[in-house]
C-alpha positions in Angstrom: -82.0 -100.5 191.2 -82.1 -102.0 194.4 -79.4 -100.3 196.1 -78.7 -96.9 198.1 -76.6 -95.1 195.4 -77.2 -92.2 194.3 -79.1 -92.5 191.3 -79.2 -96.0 191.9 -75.7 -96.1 191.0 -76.5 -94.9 187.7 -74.0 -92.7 185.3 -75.7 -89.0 185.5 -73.5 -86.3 183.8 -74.8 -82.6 184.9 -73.7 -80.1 182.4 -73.0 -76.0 183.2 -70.9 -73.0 183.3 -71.0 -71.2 186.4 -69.9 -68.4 185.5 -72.8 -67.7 183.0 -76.4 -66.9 184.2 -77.1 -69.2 187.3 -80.6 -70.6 187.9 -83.8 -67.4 188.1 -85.7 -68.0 191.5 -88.4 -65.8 190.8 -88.9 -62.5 192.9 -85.4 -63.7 194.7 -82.6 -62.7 196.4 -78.7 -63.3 196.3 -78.6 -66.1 198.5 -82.1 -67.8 197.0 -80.2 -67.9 193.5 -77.1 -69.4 195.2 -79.1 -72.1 196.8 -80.7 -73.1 194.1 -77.9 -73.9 192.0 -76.6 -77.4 191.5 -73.3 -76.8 193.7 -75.5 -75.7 196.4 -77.0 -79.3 196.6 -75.6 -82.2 198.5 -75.7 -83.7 195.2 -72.6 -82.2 194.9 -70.9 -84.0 197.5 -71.0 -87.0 195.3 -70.2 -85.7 191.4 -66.9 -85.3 190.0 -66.4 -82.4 188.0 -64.6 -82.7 184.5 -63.5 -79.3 182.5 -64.5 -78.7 178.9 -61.0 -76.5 177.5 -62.2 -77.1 173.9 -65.1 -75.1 171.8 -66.0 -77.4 169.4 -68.9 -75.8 168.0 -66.0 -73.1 167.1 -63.2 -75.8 165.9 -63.5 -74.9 162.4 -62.2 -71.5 163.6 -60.6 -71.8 166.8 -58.6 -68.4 166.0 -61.7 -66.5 166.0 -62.9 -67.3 169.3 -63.1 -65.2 172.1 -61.3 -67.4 175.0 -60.9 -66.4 178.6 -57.6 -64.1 177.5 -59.8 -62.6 175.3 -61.8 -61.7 177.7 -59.6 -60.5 180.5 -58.0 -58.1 177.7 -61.9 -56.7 177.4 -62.4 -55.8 180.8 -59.0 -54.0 181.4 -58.8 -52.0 177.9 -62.3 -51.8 176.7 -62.1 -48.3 174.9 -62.0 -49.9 171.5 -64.8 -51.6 171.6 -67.2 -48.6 172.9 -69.2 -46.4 171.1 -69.4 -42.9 172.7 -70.3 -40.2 170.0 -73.7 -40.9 169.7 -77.3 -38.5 169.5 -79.9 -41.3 168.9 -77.9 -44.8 170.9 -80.7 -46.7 169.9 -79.8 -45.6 166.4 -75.9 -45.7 167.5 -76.1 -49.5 168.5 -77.7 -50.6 165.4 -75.7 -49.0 162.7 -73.2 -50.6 164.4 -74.4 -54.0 164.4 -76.2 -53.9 160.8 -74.3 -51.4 159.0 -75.7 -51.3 155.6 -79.0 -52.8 156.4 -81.1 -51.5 153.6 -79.0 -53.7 151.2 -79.3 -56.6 153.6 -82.3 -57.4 155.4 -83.4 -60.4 153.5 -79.8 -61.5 153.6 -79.6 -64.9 155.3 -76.3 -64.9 156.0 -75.9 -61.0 156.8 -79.1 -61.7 160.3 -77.3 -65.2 161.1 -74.2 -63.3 162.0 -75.0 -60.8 164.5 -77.3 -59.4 167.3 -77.9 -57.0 169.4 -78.0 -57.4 173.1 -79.5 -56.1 176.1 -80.2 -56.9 179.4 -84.5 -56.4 179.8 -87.2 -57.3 177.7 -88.5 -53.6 177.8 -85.4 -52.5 176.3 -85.3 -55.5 173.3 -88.7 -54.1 172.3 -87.8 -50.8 171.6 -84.9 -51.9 169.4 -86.9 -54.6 167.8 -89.5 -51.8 166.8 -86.9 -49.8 166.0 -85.4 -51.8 163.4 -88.8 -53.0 162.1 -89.8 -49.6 161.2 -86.8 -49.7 158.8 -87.3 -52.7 156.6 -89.3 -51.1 153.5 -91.5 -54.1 153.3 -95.4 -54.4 154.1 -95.7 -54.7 158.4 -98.5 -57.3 159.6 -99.8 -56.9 163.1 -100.8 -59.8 164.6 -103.1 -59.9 168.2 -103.3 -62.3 170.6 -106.6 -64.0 172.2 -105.5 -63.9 176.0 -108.0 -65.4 178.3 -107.4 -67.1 182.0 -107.1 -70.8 182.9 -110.9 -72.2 184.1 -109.5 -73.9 187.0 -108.5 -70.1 188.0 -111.8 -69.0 187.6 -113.1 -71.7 189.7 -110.8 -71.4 192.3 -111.2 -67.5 192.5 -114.4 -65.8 191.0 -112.8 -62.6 191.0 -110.1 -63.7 188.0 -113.5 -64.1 185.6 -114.2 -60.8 185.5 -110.1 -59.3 184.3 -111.2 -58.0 180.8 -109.7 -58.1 177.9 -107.9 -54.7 177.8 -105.7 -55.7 181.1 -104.9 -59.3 179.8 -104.1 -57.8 176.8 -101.4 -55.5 178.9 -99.5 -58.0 180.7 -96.2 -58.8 179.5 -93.8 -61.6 180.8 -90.6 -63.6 179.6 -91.1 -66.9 177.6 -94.9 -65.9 175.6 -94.6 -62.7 173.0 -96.4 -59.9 173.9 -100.4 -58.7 172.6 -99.3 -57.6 169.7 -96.2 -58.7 167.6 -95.2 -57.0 164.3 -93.6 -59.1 161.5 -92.4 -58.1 158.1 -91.0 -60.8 155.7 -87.5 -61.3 155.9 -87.8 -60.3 160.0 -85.4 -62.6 162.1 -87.1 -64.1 164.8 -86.1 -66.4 168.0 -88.5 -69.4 169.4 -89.8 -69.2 172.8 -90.7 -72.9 172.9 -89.6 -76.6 172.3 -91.9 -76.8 168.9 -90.4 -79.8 167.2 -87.0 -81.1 168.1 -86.6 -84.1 165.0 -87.1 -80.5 162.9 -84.2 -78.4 164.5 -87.5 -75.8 166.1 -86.4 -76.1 169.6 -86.5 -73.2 172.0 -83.6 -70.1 170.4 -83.4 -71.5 167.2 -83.7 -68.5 164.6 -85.1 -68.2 161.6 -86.3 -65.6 158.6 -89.8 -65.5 157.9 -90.7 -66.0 154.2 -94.4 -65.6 154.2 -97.0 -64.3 156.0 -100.7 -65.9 156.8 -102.9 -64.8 159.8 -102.5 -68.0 161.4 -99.4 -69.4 160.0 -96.1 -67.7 159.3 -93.5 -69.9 156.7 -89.9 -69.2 157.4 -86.2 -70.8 157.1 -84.4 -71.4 159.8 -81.3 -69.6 160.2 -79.1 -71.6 163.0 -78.7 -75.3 164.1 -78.1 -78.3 162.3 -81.0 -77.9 160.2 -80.3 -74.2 158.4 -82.1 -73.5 155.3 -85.0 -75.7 156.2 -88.1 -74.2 155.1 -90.9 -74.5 158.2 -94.7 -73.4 159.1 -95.4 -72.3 162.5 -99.1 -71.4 163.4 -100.4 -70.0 166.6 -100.6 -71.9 169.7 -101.5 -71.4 173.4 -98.9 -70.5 175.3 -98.7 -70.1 179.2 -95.3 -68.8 181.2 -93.7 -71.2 182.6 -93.3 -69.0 186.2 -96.1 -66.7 186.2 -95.5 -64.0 188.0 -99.2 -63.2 188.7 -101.7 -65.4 191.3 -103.2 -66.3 187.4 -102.4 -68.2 185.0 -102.7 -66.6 181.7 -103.5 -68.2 178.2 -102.3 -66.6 175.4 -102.9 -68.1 171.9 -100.3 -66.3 169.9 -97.1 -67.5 167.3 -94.4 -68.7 169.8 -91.7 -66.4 168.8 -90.6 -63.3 168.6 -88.7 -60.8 166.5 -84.7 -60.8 167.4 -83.0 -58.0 165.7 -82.0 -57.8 169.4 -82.8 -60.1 172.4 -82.0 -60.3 176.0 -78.6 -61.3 177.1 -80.3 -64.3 179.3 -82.2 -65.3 175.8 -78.4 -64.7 174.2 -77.0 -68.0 175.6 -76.3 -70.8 173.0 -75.9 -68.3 170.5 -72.4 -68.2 168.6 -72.3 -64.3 166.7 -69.8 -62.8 164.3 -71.3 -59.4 165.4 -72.7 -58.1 169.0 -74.2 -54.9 169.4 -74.3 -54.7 173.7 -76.2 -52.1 174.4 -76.5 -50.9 178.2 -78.9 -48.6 178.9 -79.5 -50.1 182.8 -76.4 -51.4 184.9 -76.1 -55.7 184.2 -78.4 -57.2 187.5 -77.2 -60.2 187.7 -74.6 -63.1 188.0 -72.5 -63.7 185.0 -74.6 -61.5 182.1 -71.5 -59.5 181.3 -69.7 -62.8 180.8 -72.4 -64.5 178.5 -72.3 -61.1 176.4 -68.8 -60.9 175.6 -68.4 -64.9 175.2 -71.6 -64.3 172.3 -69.3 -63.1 169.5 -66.0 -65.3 168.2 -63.9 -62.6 167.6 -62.8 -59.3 169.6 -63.3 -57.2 166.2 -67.4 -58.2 165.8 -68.1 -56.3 169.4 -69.5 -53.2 170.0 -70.8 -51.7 173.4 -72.8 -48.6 173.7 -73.0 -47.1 177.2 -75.5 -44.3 178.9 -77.3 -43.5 181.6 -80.5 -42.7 182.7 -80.4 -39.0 180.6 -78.6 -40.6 177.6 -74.9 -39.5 178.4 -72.4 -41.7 177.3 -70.7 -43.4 179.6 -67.2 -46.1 179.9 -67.9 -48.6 182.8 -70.6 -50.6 183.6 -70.5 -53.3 187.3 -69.8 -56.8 186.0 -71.8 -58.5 188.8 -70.5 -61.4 189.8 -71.5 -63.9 192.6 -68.1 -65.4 194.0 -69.6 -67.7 196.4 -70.5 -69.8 193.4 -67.1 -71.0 192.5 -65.1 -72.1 195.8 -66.3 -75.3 195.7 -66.0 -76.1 191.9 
């Protein structure tokens, strides 16, 4: 542009919510996260900041959201909302969030309604599996081919020789795991951009309708494009912040089943229902905050508590980085 602007002088809008989940650095600390947020930047120094006070995704509805009141009111009087007689809280959590589910699973609008929410992956697999096992349609278990990248190989000899077995093993954010277990009229969640003119962008949810070995057909269940029937066939897929010194190549379908994700995976999402269930303290920045802003009404939340030995328990540490927000 010929100038010393920033941005050459061009219009650049930044768009956020600090008090969701800032920015993962990978293996870091407090203080890596805070620096690498936007604020952090002497970018900052030259934006103006302008504040959204209106959901419009929810103005059809506006009663039913759950503002900023809302959420206050959670926080200080939460006993409602908890779930505390319990033997089986995996079991708890999910009767809560799909009551009636035999009658329901191939529902469309029953799975676009609610979720179940929790904070690691480890912890959305078991519920996933959980739930799978009570659909009383046929499972299909599908494998991945996992190999490394050649320029890897080339770089490090050693990384030729990983077998199978331990490629197999490894499990990371962003690609499914080895082996994913589907059942027609399973929910699932995309991991990646696939096609965005089609509405299959990264989180958009859909129902699977049929089942091939390389292709799955399903509708999808959220966007602008709902009820649009789709085919997704497997693809190789690499995470986008490995964390080993590899990089791996799995050729897999790029989803996987959400009965329950993680709250990070959570954002976007607009729920009449939310099972939160918290089986490990909330580690980061902001998490409790994305939960609870999930579901558009105070009556579609649930929150089952317990510790380490499965006691119930009525507080959880809403973790919360305040050096974020003196300069907004």
């Amino acid at each position: 542009m010929h100038n010393d602007k920033s941005f050459g002088g061009k219009v650049i809008i930044f768009c956020g919510d600090f008090r969701q989940i800032l920015y993962v650095v990978p293996r870091g600390n407090r203080s890596d996260i805070f620096y690498a947020s936007l604020n952090a930047s002497y970018i900052w120094d030259h934006c103006q900041i302008l504040k959204l006070t209106k959901t419009m995704q929810l103005k059809s509805n506006p009663a039913a959201h759950t503002n900023c009141d809302d959420l206050k009111l959670l926080f200080n009087n939460g006993d409602e909302f908890l779930i505390k007689d319990f033997q089986d809280p995996i079991k708890a959590i999910v009767q809560a969030t799909y009551p009636d589910l035999l009658n329901n699973y191939s529902n469309r609008d029953f799975l676009q309604k609610r979720d179940v929410l929790a904070s690691t992956k480890h912890v959305v697999d078991k519920i996933n599996d959980y739930v799978l096992s009570l659909i009383p349609s046929e499972e299909k278990e599908n494998c991945s081919a996992d190999s490394i990248d050649k320029s890897d190989e080339l770089l490090s000899p050693a990384f030729g020789v990983l077998t199978p077995e331990f490629l197999n093993s490894l499990e990371t954010l962003g690609i499914p795991n080895h082996k994913l277990k589907i059942k027609v009229g399973t929910p699932i969640i995309l991991l990646w951009n696939l096609d965005n003119v089609d509405g299959l962008c990264n989180e958009t949810r859909l129902i699977v309708t049929r089942l091939g070995s390389n292709v799955v057909e399903a509708k999808i269940i959220t966007g602008p494009n709902v009820g649009h029937r789709t085919y997704i066939s497997r693809m190789n897929l690499s995470p986008s912040d490995s964390p080993w010194s590899f990089k791996l190549i799995r050729r897999h379908f790029p989803f996987m089943v959400s009965f329950a994700m993680t709250i990070k995976k959570s954002q976007g999402q607009s729920l009449a229902h939310v099972g939160l269930y918290l089986s490990n303290p909330i580690f980061s920045h902001g998490q409790l905050y994305v939960t609870l802003s999930r579901v558009q009404s105070k009556k579609g939340l649930h929150i089952l508590i317990h510790d380490n030995q499965g006691t119930p328990k009525d507080t959880i540490i809403n973790v919360v980085y305040k050096e974020i927000f003196p300069n907004l």
